[in-house]
N, C-alpha and C positions, 0 to 999 in steps of 0.2 A: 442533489438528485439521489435517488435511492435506486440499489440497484436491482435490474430484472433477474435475480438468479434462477436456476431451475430447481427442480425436484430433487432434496435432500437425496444422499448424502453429498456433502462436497464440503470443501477445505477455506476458511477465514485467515487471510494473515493481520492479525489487529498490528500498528506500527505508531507506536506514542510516543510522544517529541516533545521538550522541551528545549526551548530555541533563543539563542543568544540573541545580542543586541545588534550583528552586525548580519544584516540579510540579503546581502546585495548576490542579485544573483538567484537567490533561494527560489523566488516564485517561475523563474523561469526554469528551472533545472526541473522542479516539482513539474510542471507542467508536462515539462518532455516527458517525464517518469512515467506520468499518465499513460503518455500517449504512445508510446514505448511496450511500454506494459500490455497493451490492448493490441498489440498484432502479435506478441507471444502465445503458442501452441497451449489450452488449458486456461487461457484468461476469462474469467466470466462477469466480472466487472467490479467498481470499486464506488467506495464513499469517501468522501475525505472532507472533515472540519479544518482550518488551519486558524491559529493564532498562535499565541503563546503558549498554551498550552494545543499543539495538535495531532489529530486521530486522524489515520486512514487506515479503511478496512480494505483490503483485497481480497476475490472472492475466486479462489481454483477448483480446477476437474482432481485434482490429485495432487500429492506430497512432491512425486516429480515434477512435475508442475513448476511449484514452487521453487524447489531445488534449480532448474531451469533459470526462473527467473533471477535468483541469489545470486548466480555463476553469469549473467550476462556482463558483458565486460563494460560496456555505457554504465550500469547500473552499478558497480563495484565503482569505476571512478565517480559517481553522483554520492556514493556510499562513503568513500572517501574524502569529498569535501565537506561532505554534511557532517564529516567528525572535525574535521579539521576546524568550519569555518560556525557553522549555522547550528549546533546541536549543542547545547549544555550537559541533555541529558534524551537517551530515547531508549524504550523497551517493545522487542516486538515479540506477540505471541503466537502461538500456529495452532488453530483448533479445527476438529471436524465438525463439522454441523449436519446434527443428526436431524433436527426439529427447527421450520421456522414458518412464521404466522406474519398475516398484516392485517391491515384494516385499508379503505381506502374509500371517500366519500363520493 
């Protein structure tokens, strides 16, 4: 699903994952993350690919926001198994989005 954001400008957190062989657990941890995510103050919605190699884009009102959601305390221990258990390797970026366009048939 792609998400309904509003009228630029607002905040992207891209989160790229590279993910071990043991996942037990992962889809369900990811899931809460979700949904977690989405009663937090500034949340405006998300995309998420998951495989081997996966993407989720989170989409905020602002940096604090973000900052917010980093410091939630669920999210720090999900943050912590996902190094321990489920991540080989992941890089996340935080951009503003100045400009965005679609198409839709």
């Amino acid at each position: 699903m792609i998400a309904n954001t509003p009228a630029t400008p607002y905040y992207a957190v891209i989160f790229s994952t590279l993910t071990t062989e043991n996942l037990k657990g992962y889809e369900e941890t990811a899931n809460r993350m979700e949904e977690l995510a989405k009663v937090q103050k500034g949340y405006l919605g998300i995309e998420s690919a998951r495989n081997k190699l996966g993407i989720t884009v989170s989409y905020w009102d602002s940096l604090e926001a973000i900052e917010n959601w980093k410091n939630n305390l669920e999210h720090i221990e999900a943050r912590e198994k996902g190094r321990a258990l489920w991540y080989k390797k992941y890089h996340l970026r935080i951009c503003k989005v100045e400009r965005d366009y679609g198409f839709e048939k």
